[in-house]
N, C-alpha and C positions, 0 to 999 in steps of 0.2 A: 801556534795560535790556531784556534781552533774555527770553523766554520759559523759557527755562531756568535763569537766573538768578533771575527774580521766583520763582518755584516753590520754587528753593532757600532764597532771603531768606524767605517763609513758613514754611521747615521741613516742604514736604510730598514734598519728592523722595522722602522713605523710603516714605513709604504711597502712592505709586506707582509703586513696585519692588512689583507683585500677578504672582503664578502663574499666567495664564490658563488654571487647569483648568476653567472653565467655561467651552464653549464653544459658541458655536451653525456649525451648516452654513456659514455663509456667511464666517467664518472661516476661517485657515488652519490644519488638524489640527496642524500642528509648533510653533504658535504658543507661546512659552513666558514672554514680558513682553508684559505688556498694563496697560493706564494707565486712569485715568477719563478721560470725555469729559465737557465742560465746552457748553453753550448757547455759540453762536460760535466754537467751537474750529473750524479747516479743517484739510483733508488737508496743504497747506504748513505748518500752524502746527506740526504733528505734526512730519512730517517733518524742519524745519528744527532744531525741539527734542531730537530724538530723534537726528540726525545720520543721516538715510536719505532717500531719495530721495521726493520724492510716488512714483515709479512703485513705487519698492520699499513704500511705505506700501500702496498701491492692490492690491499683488500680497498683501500680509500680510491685506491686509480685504476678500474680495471682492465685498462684501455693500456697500461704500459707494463712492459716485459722486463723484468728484474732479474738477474741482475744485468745491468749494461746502464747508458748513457741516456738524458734526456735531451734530445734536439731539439731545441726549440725550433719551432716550426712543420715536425714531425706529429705522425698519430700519437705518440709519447706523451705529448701536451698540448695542453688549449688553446688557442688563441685566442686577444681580445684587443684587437685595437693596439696592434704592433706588439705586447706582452704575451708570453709563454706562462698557463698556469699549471701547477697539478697542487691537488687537495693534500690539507696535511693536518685535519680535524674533523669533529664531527657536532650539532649542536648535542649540547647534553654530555657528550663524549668525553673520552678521558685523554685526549690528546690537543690538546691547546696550545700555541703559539708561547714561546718563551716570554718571560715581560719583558720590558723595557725599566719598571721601578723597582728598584730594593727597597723590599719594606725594612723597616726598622728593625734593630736585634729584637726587639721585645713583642715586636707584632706576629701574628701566626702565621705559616706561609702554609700551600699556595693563597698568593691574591692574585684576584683579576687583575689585568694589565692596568697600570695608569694611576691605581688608587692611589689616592690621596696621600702626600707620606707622613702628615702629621695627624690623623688617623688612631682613635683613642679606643674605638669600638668596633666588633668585628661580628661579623652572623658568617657562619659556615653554610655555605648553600648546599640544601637536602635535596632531592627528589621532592618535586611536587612545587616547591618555594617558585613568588612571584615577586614585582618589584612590589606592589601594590600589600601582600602580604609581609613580606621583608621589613616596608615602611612603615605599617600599622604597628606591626608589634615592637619596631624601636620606638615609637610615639615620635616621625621623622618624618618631614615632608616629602614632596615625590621631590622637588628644585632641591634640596640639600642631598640625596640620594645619589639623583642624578651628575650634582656637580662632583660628588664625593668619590664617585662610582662613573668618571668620563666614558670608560670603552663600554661598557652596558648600555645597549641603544634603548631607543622611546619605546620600541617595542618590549622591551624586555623580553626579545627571547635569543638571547646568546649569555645568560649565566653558566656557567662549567660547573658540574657538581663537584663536592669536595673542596672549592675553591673560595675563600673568602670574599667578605666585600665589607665597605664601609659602614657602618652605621652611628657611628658620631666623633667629634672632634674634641 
């Protein structure tokens, strides 16, 4: 069983889907998913879980030495209130957070995390695309978007490019 799997069999992938607004230097300022760091966790273990490269992990945290061990507690990772972070995304970025929902056989993947799973219509987020755009051209309210669309904040600005989203049921 694999790292990404035991996590999910736990029930903790959700409460590490964390906003790194809190961030120190040695991070990267665009950083926008960030995970706890666990005693024995390594830069591959990240990596492999997270579906990014060690070089791409090592470029996200530039604060920690690859390859070897993240201690928590150490310059390795962040601290916040008793939790160990290091970044493992970026906004706009091609390295997002595994979901937690299987979309349906017939729906297109990737989807943002959470979508709806009864979900009939899909917009492929481009470069450039907003909620506010998104919405107008399905002829779709911003509260049906948003419900349709849970992990896309009010702000709309954590959409993944290349990654779907709801746009009708």
């Amino acid at each position: 069983m694999g790292f990404a799997s035991s996590l999910l069999m736990l029930g903790v992938v959700p409460q590490l889907l964390v906003a790194a607004h809190v961030l120190q230097a040695r991070q990267s300022v665009s950083c926008d998913f960030a995970t706890a760091a666990n005693n024995g966790d390594t830069c591959a273990s990240f990596a492999a879980a997270w579906g990014i490269t060690e070089a791409a992990f090592a470029k996200l945290n530039p604060g920690v030495s690859c390859p070897g061990n993240l201690i928590a507690g150490s310059e390795r990772s962040h601290h916040d209130q008793g939790r160990y972070y290091v970044c493992v995304g970026v906004k706009g970025g091609s390295s997002p957070p595994p979901t937690t929902t299987k979309p349906a056989s017939s729906a297109p993947t990737p989807q943002m995390p959470n979508t709806i799973s009864n979900c009939k219509k899909f917009h492929k987020v481009v470069s450039g695309d907003g909620c506010r755009a998104i919405e107008q051209a399905a002829g779709i309210s911003a509260s049906d978007f948003a419900k349709w669309n849970p992990y896309v904040d009010a702000a709309c600005d954590n959409l993944w490019l290349g990654y779907y989203v709801c746009i009708g049921v």
